[in-house]
Backbone bond lengths (Angstrom), bond angles and torsions (degrees), N, CA, C in turn:
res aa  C-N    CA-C-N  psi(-1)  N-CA   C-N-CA  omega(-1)  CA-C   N-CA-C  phi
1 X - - - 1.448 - - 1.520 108.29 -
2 X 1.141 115.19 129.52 1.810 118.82 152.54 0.937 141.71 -128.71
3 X 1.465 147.69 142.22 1.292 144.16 -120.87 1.461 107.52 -95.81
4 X 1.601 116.49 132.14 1.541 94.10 -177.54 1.824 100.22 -106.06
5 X 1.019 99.87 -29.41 1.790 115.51 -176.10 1.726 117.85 -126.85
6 X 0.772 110.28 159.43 1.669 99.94 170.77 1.716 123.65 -55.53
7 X 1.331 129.26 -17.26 1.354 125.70 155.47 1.276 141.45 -100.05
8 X 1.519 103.93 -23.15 1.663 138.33 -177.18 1.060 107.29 -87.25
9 X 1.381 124.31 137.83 1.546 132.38 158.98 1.489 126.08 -125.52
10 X 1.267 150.69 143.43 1.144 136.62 -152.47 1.794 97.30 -123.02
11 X 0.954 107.61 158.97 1.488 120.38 179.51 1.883 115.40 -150.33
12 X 0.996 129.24 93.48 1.325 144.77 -171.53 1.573 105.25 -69.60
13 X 1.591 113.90 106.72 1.607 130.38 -155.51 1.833 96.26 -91.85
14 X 1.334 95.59 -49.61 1.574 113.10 175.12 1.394 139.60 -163.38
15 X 1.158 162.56 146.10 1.294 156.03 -145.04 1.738 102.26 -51.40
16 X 1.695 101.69 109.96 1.623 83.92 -176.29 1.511 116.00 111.04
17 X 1.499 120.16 -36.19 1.235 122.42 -156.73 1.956 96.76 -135.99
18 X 1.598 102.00 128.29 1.516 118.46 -175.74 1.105 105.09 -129.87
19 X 1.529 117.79 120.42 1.537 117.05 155.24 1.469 111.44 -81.22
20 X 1.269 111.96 161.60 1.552 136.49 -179.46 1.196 113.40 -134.78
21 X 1.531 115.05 124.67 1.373 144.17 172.68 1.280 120.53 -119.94
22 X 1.518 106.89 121.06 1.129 122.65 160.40 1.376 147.51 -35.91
23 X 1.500 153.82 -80.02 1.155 132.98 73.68 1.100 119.19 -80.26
24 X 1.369 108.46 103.86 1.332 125.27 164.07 2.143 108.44 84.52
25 X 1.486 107.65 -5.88 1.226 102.97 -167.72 1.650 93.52 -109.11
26 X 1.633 110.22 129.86 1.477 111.14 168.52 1.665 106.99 -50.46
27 X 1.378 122.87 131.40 1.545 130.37 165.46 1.584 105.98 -123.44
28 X 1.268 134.31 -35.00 1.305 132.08 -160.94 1.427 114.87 -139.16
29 X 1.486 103.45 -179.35 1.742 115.83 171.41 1.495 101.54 -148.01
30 X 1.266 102.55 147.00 2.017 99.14 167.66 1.597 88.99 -134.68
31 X 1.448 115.23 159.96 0.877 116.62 -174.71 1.880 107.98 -150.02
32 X 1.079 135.43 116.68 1.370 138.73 -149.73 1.481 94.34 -56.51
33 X 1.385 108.12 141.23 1.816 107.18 172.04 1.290 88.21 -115.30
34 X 1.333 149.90 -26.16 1.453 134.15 -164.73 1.543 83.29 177.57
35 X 1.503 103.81 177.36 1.649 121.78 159.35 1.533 129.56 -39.72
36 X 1.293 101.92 -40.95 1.575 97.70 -170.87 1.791 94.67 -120.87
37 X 1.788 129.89 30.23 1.095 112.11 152.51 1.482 111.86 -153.54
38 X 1.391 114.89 177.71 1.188 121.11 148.60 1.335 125.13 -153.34
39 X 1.633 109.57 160.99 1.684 115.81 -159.18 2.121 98.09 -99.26
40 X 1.154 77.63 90.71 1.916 77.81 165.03 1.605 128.85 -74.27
41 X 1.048 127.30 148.89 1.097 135.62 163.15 1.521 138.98 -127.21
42 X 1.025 128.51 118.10 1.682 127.33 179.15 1.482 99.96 -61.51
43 X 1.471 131.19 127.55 1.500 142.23 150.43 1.426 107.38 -32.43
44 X 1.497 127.28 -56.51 1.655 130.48 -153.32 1.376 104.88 -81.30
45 X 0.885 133.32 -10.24 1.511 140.31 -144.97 1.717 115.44 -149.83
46 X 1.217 121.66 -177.76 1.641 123.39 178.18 1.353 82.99 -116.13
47 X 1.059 151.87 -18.95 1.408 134.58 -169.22 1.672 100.05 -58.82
48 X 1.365 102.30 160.54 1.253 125.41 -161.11 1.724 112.75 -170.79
49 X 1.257 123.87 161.16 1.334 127.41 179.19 1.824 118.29 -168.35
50 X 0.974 108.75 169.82 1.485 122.46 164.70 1.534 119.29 -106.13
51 X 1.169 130.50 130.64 1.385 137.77 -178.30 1.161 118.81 -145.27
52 X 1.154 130.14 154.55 1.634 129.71 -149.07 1.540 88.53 -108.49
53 X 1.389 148.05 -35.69 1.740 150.75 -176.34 1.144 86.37 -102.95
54 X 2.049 99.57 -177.23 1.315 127.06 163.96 1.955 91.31 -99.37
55 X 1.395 100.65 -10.84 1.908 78.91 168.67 0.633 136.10 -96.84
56 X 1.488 125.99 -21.94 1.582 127.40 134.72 1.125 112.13 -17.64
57 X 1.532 130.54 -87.01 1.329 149.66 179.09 2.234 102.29 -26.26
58 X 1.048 99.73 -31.75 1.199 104.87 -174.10 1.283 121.56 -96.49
59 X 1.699 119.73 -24.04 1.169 126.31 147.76 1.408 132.42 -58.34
60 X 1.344 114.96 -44.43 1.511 136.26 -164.54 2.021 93.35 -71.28
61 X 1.736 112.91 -51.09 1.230 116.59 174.36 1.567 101.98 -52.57
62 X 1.358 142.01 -86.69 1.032 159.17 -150.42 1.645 102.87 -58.54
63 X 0.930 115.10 -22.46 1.730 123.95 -173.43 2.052 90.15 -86.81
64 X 1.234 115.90 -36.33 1.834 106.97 -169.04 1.337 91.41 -90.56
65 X 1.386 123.70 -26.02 1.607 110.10 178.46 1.399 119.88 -91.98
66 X 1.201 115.96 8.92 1.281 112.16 -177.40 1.655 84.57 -112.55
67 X 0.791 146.14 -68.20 1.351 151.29 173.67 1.976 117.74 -20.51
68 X 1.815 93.02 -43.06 1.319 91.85 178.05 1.987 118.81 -92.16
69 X 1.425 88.71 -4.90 1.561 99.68 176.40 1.562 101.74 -77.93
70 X 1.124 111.65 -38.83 2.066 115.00 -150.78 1.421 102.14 -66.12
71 X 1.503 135.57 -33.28 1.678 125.50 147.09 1.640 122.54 -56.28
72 X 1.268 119.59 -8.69 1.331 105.80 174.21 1.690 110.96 -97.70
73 X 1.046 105.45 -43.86 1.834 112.92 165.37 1.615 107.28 -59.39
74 X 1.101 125.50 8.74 1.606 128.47 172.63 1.225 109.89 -107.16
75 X 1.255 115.24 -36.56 1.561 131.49 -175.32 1.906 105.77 -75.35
């Protein structure tokens, strides 16, 4: 695994294909659409996107999981 952001980590499954972890918890997949993109996806959800990095891809993850944690650390 290596770090793409301060929460995200990437792990390369196969030519083309990246899992994404949370800390430490699988949340996503990106998967190369061409040279200058790739189509990410959140595991929990149908959401999905296009992003030009894997840090994008790692922001966009880390932005719904941090978002869906911040009501439970309130609670």
């Amino acid at each position: 695994m290596f770090p793409i952001n301060s929460r995200v980590t990437c792990v390369s499954v196969a030519p083309g294909l990246y899992r994404l972890y949370y800390q430490s918890r699988l949340v996503g997949e990106a998967a190369t659409v061409d040279n200058d993109a790739f189509h990410v996806s959140r595991l929990f959800t149908a959401s999905g996107r296009v992003v030009t990095s894997l840090r994008d891809a790692a922001s966009w993850l880390e932005a719904i999981e941090h978002a869906v944690a911040a009501p439970l650390a309130a609670a």
